[in-house]
C-alpha positions in Angstrom: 112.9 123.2 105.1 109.8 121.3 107.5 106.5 122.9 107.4 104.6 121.4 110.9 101.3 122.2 110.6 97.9 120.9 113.6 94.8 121.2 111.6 91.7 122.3 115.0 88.3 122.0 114.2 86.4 124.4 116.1 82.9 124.8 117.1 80.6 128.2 116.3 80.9 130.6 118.7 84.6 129.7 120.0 86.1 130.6 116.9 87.3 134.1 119.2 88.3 132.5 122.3 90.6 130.0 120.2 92.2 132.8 118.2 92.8 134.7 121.4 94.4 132.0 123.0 96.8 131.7 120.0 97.8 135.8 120.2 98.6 135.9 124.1 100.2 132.2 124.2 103.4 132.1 125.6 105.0 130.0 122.4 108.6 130.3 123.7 109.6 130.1 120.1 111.7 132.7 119.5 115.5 131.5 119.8 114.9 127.8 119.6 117.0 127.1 117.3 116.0 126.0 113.3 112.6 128.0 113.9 111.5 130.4 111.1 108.1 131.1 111.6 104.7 130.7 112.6 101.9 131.8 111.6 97.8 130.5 112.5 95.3 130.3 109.6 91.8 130.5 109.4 89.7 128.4 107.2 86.8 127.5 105.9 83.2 127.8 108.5 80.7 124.6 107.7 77.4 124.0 110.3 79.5 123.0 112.8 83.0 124.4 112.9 85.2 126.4 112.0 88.8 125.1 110.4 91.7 126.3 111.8 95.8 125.6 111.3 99.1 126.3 113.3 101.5 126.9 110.4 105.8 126.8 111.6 108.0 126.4 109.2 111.5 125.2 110.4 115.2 124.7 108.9 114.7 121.0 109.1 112.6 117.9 110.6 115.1 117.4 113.1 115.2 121.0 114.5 111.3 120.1 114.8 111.8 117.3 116.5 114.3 118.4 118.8 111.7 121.6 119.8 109.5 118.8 120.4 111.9 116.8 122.8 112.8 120.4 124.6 111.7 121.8 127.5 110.8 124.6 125.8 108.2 122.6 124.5 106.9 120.8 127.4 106.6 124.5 129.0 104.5 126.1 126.3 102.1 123.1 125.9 101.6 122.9 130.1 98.4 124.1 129.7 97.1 121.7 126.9 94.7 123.9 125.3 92.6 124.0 128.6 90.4 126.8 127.5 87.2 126.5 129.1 85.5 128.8 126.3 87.3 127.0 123.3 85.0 124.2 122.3 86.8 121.5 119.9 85.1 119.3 117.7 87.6 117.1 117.5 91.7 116.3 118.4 93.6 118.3 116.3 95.2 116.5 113.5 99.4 116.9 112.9 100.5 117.2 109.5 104.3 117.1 108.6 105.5 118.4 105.3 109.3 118.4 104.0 110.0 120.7 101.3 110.6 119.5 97.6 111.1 122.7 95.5 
């Protein structure tokens, strides 16, 4: 199993415009194959931001990779995160995780 996971740092006040985004986005997950899930977490709230994660767990890296190479992908990421309310601190940050036990 892969674990893909974008860490977002948010700033104050966007934290419900980002998580919004998230609910009505148009993932186009469902049916690519070697997905399992996804989920978005909430973290932790300094003076600045607030710490947010995309969460997918897939069959393998290279079912990943390959929803990464599809149009599928290119569709669902047209927009870039070009919220106008969402305020980011800073580029999100990809983490890649394969499973050991």
């Amino acid at each position: 199993m892969y674990i893909a996971m974008n860490r977002f740092k948010i700033a104050l006040g966007s934290e419900t415009a980002f998580e919004e985004m998230w609910k009505n986005r148009d993932s186009r997950l469902d049916g690519v194959p070697g997905f399992i899930e996804f989920h978005l977490l909430r973290g932790n709230t300094t003076d600045t931001h607030t710490l947010f994660a995309t969460h997918t767990t897939w069959e393998s890296e290279a079912a990943f990779i390959a929803w990464t190479e599809s149009e599928s992908f290119k569709q669902s990421h047209a927009r870039g995160g070009g919220n106008a309310d969402i305020n980011y601190v800073s580029h999100p940050e990809f983490e890649g995780f394969e499973t050991v036990i």
